[in-house]
C-alpha positions as CSV (number, residue, x, y, z in Angstrom):
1,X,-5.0,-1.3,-3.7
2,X,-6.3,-1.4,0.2
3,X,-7.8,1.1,1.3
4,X,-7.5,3.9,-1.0
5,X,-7.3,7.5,0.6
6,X,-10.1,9.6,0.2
7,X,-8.9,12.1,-2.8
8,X,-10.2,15.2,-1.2
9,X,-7.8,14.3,1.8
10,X,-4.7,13.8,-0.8
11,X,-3.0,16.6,-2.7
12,X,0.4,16.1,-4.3
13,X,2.8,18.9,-3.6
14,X,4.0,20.5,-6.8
15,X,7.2,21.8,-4.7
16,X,10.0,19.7,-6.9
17,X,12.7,20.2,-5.0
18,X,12.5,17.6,-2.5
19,X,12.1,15.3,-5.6
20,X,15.9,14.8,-6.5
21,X,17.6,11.8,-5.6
22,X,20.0,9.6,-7.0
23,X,18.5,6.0,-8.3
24,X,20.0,2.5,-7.3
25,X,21.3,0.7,-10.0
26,X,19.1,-1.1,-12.9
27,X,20.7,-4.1,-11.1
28,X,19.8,-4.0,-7.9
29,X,17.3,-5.7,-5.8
30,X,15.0,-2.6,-5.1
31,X,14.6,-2.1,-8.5
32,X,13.6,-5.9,-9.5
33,X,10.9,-6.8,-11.1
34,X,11.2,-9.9,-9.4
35,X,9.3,-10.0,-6.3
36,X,10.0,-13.2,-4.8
37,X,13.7,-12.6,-5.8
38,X,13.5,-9.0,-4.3
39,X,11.5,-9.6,-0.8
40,X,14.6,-12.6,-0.4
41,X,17.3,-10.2,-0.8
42,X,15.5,-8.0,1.5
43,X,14.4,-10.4,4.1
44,X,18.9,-11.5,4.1
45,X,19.3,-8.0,4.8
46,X,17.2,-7.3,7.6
47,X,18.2,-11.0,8.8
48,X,21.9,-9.0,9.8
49,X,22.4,-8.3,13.7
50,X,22.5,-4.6,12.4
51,X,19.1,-4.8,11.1
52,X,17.3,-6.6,13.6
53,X,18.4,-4.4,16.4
54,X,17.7,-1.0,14.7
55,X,14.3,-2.2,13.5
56,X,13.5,-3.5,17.4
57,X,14.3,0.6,18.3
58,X,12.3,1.7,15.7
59,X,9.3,-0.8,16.8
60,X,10.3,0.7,20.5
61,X,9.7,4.4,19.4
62,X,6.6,3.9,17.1
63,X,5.4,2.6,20.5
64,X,1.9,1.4,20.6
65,X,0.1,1.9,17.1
66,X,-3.0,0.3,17.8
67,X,-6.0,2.1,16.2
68,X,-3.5,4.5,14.8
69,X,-3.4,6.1,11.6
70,X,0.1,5.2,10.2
71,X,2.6,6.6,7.7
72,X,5.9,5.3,6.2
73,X,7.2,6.9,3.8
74,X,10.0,5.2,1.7
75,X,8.7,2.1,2.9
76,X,10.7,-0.3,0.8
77,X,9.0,-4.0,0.6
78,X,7.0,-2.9,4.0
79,X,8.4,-5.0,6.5
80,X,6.6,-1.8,8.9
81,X,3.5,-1.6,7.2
82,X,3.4,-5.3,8.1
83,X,4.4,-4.5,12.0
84,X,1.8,-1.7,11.6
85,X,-1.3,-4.0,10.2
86,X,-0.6,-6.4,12.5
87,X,-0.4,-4.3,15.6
88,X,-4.2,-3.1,14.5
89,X,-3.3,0.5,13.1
90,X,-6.5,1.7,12.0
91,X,-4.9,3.2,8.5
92,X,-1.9,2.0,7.5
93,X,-0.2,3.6,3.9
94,X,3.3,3.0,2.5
95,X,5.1,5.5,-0.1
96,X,7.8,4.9,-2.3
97,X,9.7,6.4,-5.0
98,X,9.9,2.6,-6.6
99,X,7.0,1.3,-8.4
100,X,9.0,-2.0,-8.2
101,X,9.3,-1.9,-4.6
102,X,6.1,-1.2,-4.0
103,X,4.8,-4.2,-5.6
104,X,7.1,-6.3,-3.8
105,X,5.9,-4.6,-0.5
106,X,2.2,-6.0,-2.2
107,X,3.5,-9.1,-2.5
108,X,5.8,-9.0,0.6
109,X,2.2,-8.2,2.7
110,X,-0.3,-10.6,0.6
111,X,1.9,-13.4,1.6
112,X,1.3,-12.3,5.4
113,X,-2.4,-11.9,5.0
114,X,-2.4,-8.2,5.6
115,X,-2.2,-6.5,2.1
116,X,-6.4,-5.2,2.2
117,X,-5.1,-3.5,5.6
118,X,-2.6,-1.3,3.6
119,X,-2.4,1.6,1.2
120,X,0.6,1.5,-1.3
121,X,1.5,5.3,-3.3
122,X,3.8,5.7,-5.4
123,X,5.6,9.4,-5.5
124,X,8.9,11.3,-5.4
125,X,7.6,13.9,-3.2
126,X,5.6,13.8,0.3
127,X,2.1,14.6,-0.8
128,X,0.5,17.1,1.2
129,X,-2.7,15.7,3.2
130,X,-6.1,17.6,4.5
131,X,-6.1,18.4,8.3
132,X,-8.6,15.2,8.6
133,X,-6.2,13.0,7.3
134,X,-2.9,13.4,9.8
135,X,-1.1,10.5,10.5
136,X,-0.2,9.5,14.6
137,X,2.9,8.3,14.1
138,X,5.2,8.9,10.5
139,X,7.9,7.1,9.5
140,X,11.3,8.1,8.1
141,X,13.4,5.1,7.8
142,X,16.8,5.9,5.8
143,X,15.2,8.8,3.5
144,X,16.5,11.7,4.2
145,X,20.0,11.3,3.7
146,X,19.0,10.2,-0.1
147,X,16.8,13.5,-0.7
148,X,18.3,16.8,-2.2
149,X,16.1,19.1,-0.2
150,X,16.1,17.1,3.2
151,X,14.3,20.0,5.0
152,X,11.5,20.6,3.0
153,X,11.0,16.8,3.5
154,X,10.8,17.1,7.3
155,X,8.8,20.1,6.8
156,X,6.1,18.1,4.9
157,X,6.1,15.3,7.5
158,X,5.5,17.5,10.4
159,X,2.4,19.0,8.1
160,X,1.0,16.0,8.0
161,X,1.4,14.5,11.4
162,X,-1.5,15.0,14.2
163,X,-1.1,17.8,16.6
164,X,-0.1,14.7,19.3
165,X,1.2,12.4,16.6
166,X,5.2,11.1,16.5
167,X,7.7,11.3,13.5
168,X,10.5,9.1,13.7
169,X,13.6,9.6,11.9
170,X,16.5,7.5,10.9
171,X,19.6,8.2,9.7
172,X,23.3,7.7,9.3
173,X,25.3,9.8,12.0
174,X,28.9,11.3,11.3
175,X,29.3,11.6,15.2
176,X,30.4,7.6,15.6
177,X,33.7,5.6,15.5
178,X,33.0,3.9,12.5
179,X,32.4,7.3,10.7
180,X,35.6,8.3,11.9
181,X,37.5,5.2,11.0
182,X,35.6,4.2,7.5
183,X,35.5,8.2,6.9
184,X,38.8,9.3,7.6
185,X,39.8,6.3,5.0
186,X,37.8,6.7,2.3
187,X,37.7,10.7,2.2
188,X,41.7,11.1,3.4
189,X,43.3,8.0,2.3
190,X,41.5,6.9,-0.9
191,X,40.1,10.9,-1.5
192,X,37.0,9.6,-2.2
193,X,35.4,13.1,-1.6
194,X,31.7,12.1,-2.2
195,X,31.7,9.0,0.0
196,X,28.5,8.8,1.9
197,X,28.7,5.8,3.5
198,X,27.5,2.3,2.5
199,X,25.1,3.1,-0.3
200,X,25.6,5.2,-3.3
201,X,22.6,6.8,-3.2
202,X,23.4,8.5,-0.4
203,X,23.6,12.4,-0.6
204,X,25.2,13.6,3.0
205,X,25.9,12.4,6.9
206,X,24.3,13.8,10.2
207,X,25.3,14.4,13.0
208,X,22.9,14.2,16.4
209,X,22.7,18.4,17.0
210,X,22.3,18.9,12.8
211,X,19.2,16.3,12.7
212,X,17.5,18.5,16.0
213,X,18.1,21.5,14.8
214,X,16.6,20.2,11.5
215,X,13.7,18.8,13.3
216,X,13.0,22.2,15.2
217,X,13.4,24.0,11.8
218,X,10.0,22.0,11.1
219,X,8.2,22.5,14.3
220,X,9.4,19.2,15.7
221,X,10.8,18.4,19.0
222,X,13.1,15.1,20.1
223,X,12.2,13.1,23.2
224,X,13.9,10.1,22.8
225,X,17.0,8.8,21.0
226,X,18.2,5.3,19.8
227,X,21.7,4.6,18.0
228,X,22.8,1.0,16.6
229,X,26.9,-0.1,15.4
230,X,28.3,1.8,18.2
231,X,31.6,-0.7,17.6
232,X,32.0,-1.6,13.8
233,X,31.6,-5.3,13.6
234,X,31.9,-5.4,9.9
235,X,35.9,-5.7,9.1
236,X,37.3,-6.3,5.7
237,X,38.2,-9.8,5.0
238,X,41.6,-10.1,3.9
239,X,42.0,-11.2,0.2
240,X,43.5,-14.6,0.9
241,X,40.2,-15.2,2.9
242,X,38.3,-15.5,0.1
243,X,35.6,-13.3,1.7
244,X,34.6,-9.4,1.3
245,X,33.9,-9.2,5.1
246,X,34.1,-10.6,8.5
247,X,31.3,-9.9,10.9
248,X,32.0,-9.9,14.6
249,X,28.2,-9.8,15.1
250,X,28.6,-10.6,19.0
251,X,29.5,-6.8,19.3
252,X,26.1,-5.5,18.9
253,X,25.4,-6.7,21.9
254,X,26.6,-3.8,23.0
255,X,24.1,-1.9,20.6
256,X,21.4,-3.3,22.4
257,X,22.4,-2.9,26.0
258,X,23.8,0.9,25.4
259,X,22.1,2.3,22.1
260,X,19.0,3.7,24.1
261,X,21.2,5.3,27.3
262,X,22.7,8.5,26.7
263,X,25.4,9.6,25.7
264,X,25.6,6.3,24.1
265,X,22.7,7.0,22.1
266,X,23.8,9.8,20.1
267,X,27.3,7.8,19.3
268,X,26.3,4.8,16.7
269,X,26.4,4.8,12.8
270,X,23.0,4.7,12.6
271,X,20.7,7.3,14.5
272,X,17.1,7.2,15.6
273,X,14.8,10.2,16.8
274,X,11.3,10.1,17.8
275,X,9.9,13.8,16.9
276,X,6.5,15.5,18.2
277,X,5.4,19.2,17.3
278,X,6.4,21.8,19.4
């Protein structure tokens, strides 16, 4: 493990309620002990138009990192921990609930060069750090839409972010067309009542004004927004097609010349806020 945290600057909440989540299945990549077989089925994902435009927002809001202590926490194979390491971030540490994830996010950064730059934890909870040990700029990439207690979560992250460090946050929003046109299917038309959106581990929706208020609740404030899938792109294929979807991925186009520009930016599936104390 890279650079292990001091242990008098680490101390693992014993709050459990921000530990409930549900799991992905045995079967699915996260979960593989496979890492080569893991870090390609994550590398096809973020290869989508969807991807590749909401991680160049989130790259926009971390802003410059260098000689910056940096947090992500649920970092998944660590494609960030990789953008933070190589941007010169003077700490760099990824969390995750998934041991196996973690060591594909090992093996995801050894194969980059970078993995005695990073610190890899495993934990179901955001441990609690000493005042010496804030981060400048946290990470919440799709986690708090899979956590029971989503506030105490965001309360933990502002704890441990510097007095002028950044949190950015990233979520599904229930304040887009798609929402309205995949929702109003699946919760009126097939009364699939706990629907949640594209993954089943999914626990609720946001909307723009429910994430601030959220933020404030912890002593955050937004300055800057970024939404991505402001038109759906991804249709269902017709069963003759042979296919599960069509992707009309020339439409994000508009994601990236409108997703930062409000009121644009509060209006895609996918929301991003960039967070600094009050």
């Amino acid at each position: 493990m890279g650079n292990p945290l001091q242990r008098n600057h680490l101390e693992m909440i014993q709050d459990t309620r921000i530990q409930s989540r549900k799991r992905y299945a045995d079967d699915h990549w996260i979960r593989s002990k496979n890492n080569e077989k893991a870090m390609q089925a994550y590398l096809e994902q973020q290869s989508k138009a969807y991807s590749r435009i909401k991680n160049a927002f989130i790259i926009e809001l971390l802003g410059n990192i260098h000689h910056k202590r940096f947090l992500d926490y649920g970092c998944g194979p660590g494609m960030f921990l990789g953008h933070a390491a190589k941007s010169g971030a003077s700490q760099v540490v990824g969390i995750d609930i998934e041991e196996t994830v973690l060591s594909t996010a090992r093996y995801f950064t050894e194969k980059q060069g970078i993995a005695d730059a990073c610190t890899f934890l495993v934990s179901n909870q955001f441990p609690a750090f000493s005042s010496e040990a804030r981060f400048d700029a946290i990470l919440l990439k799709d986690v708090i839409e899979h956590v029971e207690d989503d506030q105490s979560l965001l309360n933990a992250a502002a704890k441990a972010v510097a007095p002028d460090g950044i949190v950015v946050v990233s979520t599904q929003n229930a304040l887009s067309l798609n929402y309205l046109i995949e929702g109003t299917y699946q919760h009126i038309i097939r009364g699939a009542k706990d629907w949640y959106g594209w993954d089943p581990t999914h626990l609720r929706f946001y909307t723009p004004q429910r994430l601030k208020t959220k933020l404030k609740m912890a002593g955050l404030r937004c300055i800057a927004w970024r939404s991505i899938y402001l038109i759906p792109h991804k249709i269902h294929a017709t069963l003759s097609s042979g296919r599960r979807f069509y992707r009309l991925e020339s439409l994000t186009r508009i994601d990236s010349l409108l997703g930062r520009f409000f009121p644009w930016n509060r209006f895609g599936w996918n929301i991003i806020v960039k967070a600094v104390k009050h």
